[in-house]
DRENDREN-111382 format. One record per residue: x, y, z of N, C-alpha, C in turn; residue number from 1. Coordinates in steps of 0.05 Angstrom, whole numbers. Atoms other than C-alpha are relative to their C-alpha. Layout:
BEGIN
R      npx      npy      npz     capx     capy     capz      cpx      cpy      cpz     i
R        X        Y        Z        X        Y        Z        X        Y        Z   NUM
...
REM end
This chain:
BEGIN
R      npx      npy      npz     capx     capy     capz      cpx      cpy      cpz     i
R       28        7        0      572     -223      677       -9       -7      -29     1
R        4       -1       43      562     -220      592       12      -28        3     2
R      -14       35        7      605     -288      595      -14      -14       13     3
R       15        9      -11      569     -315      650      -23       -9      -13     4
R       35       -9       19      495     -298      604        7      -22      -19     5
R       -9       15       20      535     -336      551        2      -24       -1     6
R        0       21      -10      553     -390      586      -21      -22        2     7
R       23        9       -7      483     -408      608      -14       -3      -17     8
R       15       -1       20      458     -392      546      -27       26       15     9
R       26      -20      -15      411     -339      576        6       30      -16    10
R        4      -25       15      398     -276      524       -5       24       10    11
R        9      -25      -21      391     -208      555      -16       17      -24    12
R       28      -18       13      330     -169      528        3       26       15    13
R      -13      -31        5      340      -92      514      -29       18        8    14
R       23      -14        3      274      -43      527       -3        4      -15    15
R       14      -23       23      237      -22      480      -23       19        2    16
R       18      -23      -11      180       31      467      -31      -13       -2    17
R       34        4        5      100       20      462      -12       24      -20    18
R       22      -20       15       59       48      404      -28        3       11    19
R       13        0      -12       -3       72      422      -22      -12      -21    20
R       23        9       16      -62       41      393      -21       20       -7    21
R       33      -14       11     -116       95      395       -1       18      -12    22
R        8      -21       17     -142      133      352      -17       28        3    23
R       20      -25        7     -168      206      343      -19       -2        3    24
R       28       -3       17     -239      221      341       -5       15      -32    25
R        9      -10       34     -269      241      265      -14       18        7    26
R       19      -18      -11     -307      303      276      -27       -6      -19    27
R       24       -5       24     -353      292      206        7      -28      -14    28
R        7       22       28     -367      232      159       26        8      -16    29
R      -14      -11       25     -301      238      103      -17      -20      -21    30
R       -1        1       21     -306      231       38       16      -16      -14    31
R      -29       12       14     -258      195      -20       13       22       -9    32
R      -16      -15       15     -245      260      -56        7       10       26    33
R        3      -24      -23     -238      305        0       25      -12       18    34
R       -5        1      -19     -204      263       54       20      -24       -3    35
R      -16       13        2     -183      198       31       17      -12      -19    36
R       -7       -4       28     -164      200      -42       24       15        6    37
R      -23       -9       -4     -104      238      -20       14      -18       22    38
R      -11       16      -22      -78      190       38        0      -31      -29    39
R      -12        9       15      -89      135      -14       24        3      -14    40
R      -21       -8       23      -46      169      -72       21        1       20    41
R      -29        4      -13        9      182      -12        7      -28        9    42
R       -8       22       -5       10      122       15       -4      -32       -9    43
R       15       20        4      -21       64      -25       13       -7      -29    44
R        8       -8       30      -14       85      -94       29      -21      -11    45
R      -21       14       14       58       60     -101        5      -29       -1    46
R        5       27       10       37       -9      -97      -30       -9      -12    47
R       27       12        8      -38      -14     -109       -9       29      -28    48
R        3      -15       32      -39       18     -185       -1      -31      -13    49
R       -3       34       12      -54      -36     -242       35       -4       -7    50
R      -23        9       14        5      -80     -257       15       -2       26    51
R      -23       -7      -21       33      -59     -185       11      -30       12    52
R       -7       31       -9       61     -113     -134      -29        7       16    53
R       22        7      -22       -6      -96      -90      -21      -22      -10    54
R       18       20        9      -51     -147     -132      -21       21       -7    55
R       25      -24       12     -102      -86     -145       11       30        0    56
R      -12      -27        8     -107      -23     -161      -19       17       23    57
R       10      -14      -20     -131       35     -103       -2       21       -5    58
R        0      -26        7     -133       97     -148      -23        9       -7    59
R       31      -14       12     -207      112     -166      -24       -4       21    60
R       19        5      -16     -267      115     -127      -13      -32        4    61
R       17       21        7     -302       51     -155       21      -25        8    62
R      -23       15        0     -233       20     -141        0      -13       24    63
R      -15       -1      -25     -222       34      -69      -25       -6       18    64
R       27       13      -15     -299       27      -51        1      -31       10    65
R        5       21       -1     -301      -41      -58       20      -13       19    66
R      -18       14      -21     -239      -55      -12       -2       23       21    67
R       11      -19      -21     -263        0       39        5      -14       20    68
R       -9        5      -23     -269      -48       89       27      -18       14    69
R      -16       15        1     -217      -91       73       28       23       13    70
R      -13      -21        1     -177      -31       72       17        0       27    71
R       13       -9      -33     -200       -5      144       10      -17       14    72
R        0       20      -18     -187      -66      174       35       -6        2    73
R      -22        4        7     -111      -76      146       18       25        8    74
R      -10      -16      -21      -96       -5      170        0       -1       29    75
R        0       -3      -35     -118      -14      244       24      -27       11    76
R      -17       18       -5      -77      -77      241       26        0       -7    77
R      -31       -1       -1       -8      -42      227        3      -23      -34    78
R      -14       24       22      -10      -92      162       14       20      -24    79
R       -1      -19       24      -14      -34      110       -2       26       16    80
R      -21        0       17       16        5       93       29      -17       16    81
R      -18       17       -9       75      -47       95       33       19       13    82
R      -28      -20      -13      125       14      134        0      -17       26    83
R       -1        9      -30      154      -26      191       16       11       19    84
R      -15      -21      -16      193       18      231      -27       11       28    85
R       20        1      -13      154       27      294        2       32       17    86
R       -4      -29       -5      135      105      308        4       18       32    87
R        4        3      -18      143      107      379       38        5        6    88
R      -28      -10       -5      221      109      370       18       10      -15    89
R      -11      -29        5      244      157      321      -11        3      -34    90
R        7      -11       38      224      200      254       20      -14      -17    91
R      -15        1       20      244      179      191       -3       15      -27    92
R       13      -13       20      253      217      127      -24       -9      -23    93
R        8       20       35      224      164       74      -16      -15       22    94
R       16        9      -18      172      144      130      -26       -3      -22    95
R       24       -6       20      105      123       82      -21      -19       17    96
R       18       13      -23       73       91      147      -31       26       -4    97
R       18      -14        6       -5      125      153        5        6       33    98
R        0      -15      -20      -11      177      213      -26      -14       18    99
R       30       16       -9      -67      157      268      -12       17       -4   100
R       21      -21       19     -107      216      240       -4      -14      -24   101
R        2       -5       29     -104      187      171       -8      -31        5   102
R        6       24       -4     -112      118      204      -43        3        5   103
R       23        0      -16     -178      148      237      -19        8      -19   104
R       12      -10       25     -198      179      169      -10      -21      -21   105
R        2       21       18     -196      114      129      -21      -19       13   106
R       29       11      -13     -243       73      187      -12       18       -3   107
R       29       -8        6     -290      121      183      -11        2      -21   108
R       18        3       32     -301      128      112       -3      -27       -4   109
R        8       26        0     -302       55      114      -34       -9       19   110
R       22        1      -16     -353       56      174      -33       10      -13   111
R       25      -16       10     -401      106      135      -13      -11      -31   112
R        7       18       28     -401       50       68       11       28      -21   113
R      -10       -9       15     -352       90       31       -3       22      -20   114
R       17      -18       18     -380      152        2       23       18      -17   115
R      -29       -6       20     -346      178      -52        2       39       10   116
R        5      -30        3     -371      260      -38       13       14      -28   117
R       -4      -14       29     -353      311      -82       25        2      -13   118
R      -27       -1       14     -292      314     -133        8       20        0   119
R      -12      -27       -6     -292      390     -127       22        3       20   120
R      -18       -8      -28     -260      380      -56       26       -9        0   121
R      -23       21        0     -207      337      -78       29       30      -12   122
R      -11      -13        5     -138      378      -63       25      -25       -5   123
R      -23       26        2      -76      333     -105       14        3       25   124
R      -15        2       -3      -31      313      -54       35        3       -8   125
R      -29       -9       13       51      331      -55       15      -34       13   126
R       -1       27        3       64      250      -68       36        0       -7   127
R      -36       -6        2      145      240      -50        1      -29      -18   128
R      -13       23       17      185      193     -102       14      -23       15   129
R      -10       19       -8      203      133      -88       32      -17      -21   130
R      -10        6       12      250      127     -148       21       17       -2   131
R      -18      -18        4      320      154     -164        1       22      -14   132
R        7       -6       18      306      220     -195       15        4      -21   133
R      -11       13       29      357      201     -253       15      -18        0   134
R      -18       26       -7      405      144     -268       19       20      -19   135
R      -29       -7       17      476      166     -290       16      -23       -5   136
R      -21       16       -2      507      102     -292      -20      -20        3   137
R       11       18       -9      469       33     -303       28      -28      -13   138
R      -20       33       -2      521      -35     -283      -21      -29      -11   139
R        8       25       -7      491      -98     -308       14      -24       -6   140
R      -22       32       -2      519     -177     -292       12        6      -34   141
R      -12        6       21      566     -194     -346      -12      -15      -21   142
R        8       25       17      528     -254     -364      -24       -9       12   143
R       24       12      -12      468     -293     -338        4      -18       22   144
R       -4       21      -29      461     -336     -268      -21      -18       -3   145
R       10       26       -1      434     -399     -261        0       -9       29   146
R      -10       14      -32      430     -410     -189      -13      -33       -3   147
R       12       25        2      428     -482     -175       15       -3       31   148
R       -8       17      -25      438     -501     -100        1      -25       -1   149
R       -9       28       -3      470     -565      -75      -34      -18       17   150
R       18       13       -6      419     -621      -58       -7       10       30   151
R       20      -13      -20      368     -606       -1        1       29        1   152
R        4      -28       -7      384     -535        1      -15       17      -22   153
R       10      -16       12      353     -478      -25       11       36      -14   154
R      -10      -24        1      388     -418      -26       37        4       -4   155
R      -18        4        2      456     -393      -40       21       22       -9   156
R       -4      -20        7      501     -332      -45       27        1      -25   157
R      -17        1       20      545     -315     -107        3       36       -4   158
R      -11      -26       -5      586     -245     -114        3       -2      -32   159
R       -7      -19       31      595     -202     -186        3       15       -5   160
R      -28      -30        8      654     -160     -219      -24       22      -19   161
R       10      -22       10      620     -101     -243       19       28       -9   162
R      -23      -30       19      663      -54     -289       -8       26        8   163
R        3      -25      -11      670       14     -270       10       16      -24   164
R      -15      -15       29      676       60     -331       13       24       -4   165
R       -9      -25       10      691      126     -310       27        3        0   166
R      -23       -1       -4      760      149     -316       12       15       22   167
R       -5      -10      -16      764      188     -269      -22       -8       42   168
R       18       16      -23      733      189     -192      -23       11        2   169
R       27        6      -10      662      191     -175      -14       -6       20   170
R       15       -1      -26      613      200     -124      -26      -14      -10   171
R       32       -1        6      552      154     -119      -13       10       23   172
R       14       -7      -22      498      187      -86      -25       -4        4   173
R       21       19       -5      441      133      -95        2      -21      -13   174
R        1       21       -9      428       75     -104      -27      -22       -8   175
R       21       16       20      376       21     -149        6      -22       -4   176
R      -13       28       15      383      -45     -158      -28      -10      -16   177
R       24       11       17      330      -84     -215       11      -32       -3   178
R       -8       24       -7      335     -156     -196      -16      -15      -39   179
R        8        8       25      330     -194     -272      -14      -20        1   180
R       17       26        5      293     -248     -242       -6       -2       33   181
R       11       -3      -20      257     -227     -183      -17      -17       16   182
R        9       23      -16      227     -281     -158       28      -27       15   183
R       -8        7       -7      293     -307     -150       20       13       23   184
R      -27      -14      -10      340     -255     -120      -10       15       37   185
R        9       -7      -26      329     -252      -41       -2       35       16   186
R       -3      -17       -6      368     -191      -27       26        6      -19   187
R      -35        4        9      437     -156      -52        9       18       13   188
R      -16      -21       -9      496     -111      -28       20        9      -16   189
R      -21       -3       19      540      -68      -73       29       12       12   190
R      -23       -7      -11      615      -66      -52       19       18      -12   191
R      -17      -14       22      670      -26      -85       28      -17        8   192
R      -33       17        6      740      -55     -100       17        8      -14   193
R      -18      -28       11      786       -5     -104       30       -7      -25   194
R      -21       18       26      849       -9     -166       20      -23       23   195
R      -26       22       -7      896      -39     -109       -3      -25        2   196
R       10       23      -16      856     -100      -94      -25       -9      -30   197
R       14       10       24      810     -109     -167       22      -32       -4   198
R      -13       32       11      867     -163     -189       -7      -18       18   199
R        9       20      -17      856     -210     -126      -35       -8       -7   200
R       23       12        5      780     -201     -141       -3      -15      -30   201
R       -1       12       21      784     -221     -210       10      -24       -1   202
R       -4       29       -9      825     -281     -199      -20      -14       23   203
R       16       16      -12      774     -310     -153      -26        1      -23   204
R       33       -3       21      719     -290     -213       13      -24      -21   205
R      -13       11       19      766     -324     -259        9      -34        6   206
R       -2       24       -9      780     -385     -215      -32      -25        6   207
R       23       12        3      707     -403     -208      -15       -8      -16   208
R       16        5       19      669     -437     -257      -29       18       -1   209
R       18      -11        4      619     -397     -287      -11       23        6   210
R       -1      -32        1      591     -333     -276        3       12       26   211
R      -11       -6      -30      621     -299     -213       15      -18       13   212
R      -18       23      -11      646     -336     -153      -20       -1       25   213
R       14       10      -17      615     -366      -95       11       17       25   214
R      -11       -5      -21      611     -321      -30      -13       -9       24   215
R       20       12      -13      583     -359       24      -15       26       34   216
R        9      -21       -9      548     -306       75        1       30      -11   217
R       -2      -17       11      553     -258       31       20       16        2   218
R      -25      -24      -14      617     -228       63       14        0      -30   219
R      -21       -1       21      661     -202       11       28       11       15   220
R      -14       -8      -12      723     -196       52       25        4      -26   221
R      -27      -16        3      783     -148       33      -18       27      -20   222
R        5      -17       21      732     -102       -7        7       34        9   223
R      -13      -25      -16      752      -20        8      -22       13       -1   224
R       22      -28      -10      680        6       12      -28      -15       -4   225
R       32        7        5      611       -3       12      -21       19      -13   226
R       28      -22       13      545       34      -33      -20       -1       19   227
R       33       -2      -14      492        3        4       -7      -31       -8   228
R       18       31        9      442      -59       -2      -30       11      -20   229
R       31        6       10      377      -73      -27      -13      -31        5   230
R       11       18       -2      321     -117       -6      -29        1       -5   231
R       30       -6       -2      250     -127      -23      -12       12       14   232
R        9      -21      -20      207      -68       -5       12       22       -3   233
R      -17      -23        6      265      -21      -30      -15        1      -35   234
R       -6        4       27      264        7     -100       19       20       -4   235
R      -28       -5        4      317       57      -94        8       24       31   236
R       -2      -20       -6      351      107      -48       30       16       -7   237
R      -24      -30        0      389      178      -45        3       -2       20   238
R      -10       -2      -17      430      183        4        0       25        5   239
R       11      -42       -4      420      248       48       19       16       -3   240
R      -22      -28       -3      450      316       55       17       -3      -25   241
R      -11       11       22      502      318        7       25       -6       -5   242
R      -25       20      -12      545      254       21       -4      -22      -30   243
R      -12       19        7      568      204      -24       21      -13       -2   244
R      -22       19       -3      613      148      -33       16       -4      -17   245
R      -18        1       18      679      155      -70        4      -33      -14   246
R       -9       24       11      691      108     -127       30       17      -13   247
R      -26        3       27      768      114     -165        0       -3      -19   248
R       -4       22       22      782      101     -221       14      -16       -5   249
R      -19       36        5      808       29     -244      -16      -12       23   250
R       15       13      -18      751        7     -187      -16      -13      -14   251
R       28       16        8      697      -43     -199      -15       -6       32   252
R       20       14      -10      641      -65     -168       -5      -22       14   253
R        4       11       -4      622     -111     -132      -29      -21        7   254
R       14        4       -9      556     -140     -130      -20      -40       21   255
R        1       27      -10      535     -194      -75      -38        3        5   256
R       33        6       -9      460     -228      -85        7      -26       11   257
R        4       21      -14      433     -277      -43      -23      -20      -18   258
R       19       15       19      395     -324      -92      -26      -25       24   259
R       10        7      -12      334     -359      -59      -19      -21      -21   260
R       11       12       24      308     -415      -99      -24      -19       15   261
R       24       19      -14      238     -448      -70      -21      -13      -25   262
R       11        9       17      208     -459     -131       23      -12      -19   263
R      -14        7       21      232     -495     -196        7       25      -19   264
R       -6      -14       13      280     -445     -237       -6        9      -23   265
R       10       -7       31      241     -418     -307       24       17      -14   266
R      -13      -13       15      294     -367     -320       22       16       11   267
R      -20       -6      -15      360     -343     -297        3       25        9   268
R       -7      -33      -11      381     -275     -266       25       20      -20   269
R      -14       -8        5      412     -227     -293       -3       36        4   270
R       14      -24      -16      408     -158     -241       19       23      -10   271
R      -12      -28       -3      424      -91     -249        4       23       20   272
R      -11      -18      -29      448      -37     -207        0       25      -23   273
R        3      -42       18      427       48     -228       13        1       27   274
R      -11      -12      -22      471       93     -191       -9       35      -10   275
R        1      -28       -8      462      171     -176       31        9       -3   276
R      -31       -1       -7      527      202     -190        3       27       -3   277
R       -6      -19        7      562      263     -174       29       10        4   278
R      -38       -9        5      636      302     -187        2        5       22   279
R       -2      -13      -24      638      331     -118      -27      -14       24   280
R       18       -8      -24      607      325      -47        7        7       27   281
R      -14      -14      -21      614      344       22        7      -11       19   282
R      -13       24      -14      624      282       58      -12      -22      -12   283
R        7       27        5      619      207       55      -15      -12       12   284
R       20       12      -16      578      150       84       21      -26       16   285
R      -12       21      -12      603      102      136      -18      -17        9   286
R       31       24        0      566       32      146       20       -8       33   287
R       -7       18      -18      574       -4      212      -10      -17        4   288
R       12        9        1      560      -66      219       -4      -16       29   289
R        8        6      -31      520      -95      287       -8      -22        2   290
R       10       27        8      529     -175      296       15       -5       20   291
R      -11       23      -13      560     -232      339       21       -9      -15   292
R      -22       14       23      628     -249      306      -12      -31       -5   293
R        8       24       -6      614     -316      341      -25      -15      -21   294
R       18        9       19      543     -320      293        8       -3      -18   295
R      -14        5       24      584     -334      235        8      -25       14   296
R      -10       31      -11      608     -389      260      -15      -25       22   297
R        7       27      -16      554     -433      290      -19       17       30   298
R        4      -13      -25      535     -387      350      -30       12       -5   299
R       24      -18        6      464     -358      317      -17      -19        6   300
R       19       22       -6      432     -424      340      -40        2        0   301
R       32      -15      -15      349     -426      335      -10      -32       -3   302
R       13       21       11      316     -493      347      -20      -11       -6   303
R       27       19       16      265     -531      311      -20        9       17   304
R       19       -2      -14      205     -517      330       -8       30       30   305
R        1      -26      -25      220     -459      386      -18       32      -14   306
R        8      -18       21      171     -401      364       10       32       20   307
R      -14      -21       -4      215     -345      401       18       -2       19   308
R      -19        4      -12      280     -349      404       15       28       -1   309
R      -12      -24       -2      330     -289      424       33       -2        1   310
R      -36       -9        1      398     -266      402       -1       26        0   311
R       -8      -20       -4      428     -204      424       27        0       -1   312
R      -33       -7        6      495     -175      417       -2       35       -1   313
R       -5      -23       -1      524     -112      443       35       13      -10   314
R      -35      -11       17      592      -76      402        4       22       12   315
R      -14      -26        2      638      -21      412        7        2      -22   316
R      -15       -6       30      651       13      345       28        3       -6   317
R      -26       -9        7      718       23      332       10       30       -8   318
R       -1      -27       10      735       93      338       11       16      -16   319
R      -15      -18       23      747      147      292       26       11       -1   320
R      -26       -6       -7      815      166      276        2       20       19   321
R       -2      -32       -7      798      236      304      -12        0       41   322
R       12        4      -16      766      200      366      -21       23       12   323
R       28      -17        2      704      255      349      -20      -23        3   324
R       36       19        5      625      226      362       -1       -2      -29   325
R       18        3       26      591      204      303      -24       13       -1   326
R       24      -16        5      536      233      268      -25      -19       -9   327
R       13       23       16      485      177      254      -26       18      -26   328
R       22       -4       18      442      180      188      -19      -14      -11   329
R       16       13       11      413      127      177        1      -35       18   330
R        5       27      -11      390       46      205      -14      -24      -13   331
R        9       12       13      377      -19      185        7      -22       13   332
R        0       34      -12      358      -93      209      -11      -17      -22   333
R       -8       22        8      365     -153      179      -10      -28        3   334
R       -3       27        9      344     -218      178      -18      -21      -17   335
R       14       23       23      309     -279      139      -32        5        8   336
R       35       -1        6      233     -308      138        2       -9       22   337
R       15        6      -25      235     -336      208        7       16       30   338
R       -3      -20      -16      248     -269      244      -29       15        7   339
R       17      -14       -9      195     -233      287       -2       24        9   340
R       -2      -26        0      214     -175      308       27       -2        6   341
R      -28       -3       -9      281     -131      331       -5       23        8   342
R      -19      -20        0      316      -72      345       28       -4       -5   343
R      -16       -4       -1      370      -40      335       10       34       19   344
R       -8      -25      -17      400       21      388       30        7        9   345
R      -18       -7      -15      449       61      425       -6      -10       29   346
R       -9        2      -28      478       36      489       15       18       18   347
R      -19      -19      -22      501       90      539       20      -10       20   348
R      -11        7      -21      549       83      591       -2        1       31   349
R       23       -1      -31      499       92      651      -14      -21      -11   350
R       19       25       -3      466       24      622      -33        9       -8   351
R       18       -7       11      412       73      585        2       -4      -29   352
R        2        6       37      383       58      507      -10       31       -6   353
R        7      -15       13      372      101      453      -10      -14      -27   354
R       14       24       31      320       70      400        8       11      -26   355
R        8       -6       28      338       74      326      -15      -10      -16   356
R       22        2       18      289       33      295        0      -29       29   357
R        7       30       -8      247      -22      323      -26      -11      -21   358
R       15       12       15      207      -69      289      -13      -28        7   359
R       18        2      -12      149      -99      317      -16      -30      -13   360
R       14       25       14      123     -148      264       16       -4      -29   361
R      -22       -5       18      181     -161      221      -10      -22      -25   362
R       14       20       31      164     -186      142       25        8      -15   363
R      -30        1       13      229     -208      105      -12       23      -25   364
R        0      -13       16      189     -175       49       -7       24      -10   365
R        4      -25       -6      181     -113       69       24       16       18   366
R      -23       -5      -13      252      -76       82       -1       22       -7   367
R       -1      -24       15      276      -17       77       29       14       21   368
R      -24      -16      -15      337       34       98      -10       25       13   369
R       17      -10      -18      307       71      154       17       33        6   370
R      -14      -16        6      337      140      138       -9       33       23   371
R        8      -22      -15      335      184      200       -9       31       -3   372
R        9      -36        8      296      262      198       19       20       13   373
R      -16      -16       -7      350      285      243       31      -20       15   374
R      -23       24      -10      432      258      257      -18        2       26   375
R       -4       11      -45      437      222      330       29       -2       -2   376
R      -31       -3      -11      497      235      354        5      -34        9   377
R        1       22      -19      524      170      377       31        0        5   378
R      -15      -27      -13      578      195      428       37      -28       -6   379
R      -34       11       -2      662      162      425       -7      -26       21   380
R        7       26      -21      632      118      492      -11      -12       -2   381
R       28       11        2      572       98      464        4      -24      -12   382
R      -10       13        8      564       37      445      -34      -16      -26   383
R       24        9       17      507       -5      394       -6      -23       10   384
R       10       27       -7      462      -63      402      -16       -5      -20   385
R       17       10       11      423     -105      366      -20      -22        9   386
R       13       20      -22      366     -156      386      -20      -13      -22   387
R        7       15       20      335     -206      338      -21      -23       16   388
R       20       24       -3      272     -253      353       -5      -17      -25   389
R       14       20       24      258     -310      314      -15      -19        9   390
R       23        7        6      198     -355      303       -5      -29       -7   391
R      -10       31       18      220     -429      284      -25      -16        6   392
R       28       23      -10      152     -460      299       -9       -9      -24   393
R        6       22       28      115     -511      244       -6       26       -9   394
R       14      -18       17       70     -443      232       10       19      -14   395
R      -11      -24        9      115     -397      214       30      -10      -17   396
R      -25        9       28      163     -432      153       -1        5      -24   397
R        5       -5       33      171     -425       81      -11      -13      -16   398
R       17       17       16      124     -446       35       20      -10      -21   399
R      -20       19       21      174     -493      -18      -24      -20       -5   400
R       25       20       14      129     -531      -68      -18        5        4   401
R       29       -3       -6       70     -507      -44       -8       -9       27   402
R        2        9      -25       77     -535       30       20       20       17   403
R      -24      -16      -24      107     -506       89       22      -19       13   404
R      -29       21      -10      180     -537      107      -10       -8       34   405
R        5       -3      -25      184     -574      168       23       13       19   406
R      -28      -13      -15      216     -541      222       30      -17       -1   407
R      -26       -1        0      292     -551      222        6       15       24   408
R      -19      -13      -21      346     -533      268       18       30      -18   409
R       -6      -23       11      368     -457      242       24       11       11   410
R      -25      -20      -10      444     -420      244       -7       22      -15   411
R        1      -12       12      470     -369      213       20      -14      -30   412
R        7        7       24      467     -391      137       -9       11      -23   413
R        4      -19       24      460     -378       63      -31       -2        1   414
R       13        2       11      406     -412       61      -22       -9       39   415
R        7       13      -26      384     -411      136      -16       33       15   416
R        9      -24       -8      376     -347      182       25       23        2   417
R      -22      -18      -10      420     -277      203      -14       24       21   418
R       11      -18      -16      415     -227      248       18       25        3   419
R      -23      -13       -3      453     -169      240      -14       36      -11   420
R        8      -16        0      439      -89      243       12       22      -13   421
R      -23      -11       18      469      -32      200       -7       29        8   422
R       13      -30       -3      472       44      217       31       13      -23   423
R      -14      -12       22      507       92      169        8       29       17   424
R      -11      -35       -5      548      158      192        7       11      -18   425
R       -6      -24       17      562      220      163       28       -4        7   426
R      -30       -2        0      639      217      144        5       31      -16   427
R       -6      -28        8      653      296      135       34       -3      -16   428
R      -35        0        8      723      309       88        2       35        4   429
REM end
């Protein structure tokens, strides 16, 4: 039947869950000190401070008055806080979405013309980090990048050797990347490249003109591990419990960005990578990755103009030597600017799901590694899916030059679309 579906071209659509829209009642009028001055600082603060990426600042009374209703209105609409993970199918730890209590707290102090009340009442909030709390280890490029895509295109991926200094082995157990020219650098992924297999990468660094080497989907095939990614909307994470990812020594690095060039280039890249590092831990991290071989090659089709189109793809993981369940810890979807929503889940073998993240109104620039509050087992039979909508209509393209492109016919591409889902297990030693 799956070949059949294929055949016809006919996509099979997965269930998903429904959030609920309504809100609480307010029993009393709030306040800013009292009620909402703490829901700010948790959830606002780390972009709307001066200088932030929010365009303003949301930390003072006189601040937050004035966008009260702006506010109000951007919470009921799921816009802000930019957490897209949709709550309806499972906790996450690093969740900085607003509660519908805290949603129902912010319209009403908006409703009542923003009253500031008293500053006595104001109790600080316990405001979680969003940053690594130290760097033991900062990698940056060798040299400077110049992306320059080939005529009409825009985009374009290029991989970089990153020295590894310690002499001995090493556990990272987070994870930072600082893009040197952020307006250019789409996304990245850091690989490891263990001593047996460094010389093959180097000769390909060494055979390419100029700095790195050209990887086209970003694949870095033959590498022996993976750290993690980063994409706008990240600024760093720790990985949970206490798991990290063996590096060797005589290993390097690997880091693969996706360069995205829509404007004219002012100044080249040159990104860094902070790591978390420690001598010991108690297991590792395992990435899996949830795609269409076939979409690598032509099969991710979306055309011009179609404003929702659907690819799905269901895998069997490849089981563990020990043919034990997995422990899942973590989830993550994937794709460009003309994606609308997804999931990603477990597939049972009664033809039942299990949601790990869905995402409802998907914004390339708003990502994140969706780091479960408790494992999911996901059992030896079980199997994964993923489900990808995209959006190819005139309205929904990338602004280049100051206009919106016209629609195009969309694969999977550097400089095009992907669709592909990532969950992470607990690897116990």
């Amino acid at each position: 039947m799956a070949l059949l579906l294929a055949l016809a071209g006919c996509e099979r659509t997965f269930p998903t869950c429904e959030v609920s829209d309504v809100l609480p009642a307010v029993a009393s009028a709030p306040g800013w000190h009292a009620d909402v001055r703490p829901i700010f600082e948790t959830r606002c603060a780390r972009c709307h401070v001066d200088g932030g990426i929010g365009g303003f600042a949301l930390t003072t009374w006189a601040e937050a008055e004035q966008w009260a209703g702006a506010a109000g209105a951007a919470v009921l609409a799921g816009r802000m806080p930019p957490w897209k993970a949709a709550s309806c199918c499972q906790d996450y730890r690093n969740d900085f979405d607003v509660t519908p209590e805290e949603a129902a707290l912010i319209q009403a102090w908006a409703d009542a013309g923003a009253p500031e009340g008293d500053e006595a009442d104001y109790v600080p909030p316990d405001v979680p980090s969003t940053a690594l709390p130290r760097v033991d280890l900062s990698l940056e490029m060798s040299e400077e990048y110049l992306p320059t895509p080939a005529g009409g295109e825009t985009d374009l991926e290029r991989c970089f050797l990153l020295d590894w200094p310690a002499s001995e082995t090493r556990y990272v157990t987070g994870l930072g990347v600082r893009p040197g020219n952020p307006a250019l650098v789409h996304h990245a992924i850091v690989f490891i490249a263990g001593p047996e297999v460094v010389a093959g990468f180097e000769a390909l660094d060494a055979a390419d003109p100029g700095a790195g080497w050209s990887c086209p989907g970003g694949v870095v095939w033959g590498a022996t591990g993976w750290i993690g990614g980063w994409s706008p909307g990240w600024e760093a994470q720790v990985f949970p419990g206490d798991l990290g990812q063996e590096v060797a020594s005589g290993s390097k690095l690997i880091l693969s960005v996706h360069y995205s060039v829509e404007e004219p280039v002012l100044a080249p890249d040159r990104t860094t990578v902070d790591l978390l590092l420690a001598d010991t831990v108690s297991g590792g991290l395992e990435s899996i990755s949830v795609y269409d071989p076939a979409w690598l090659s032509g099969g991710l089709v979306i055309p011009a103009g179609d404003a929702d189109v659907v690819h799905s793809h269901v895998m069997t993981p490849t089981p563990r030597a020990d043919g034990e369940d997995r422990e899942l810890v973590a989830v993550n979807l994937h794709m460009h600017e003309r994606g609308r929503r997804g999931q990603v889940a477990i597939r049972h073998q009664d033809g039942s799901t299990t949601c790990l993240l869905q995402i409802d109104d998907w914004d390339y620039d708003w990502q994140s590694d969706y780091q479960l509050d408790a494992p999911i087992t996901l059992r030896a039979d079980d199997q994964l899916l993923v489900e990808c909508h995209f959006d190819n209509s005139a309205s929904n393209q990338r602004v280049v030059g100051g206009s919106l492109e016209t629609p195009r016919a969309l694969n999977w591409a550097d400089d095009e679309e992907m669709c592909v889902g990532f969950v992470t297990a607990r690897q116990d030693w």
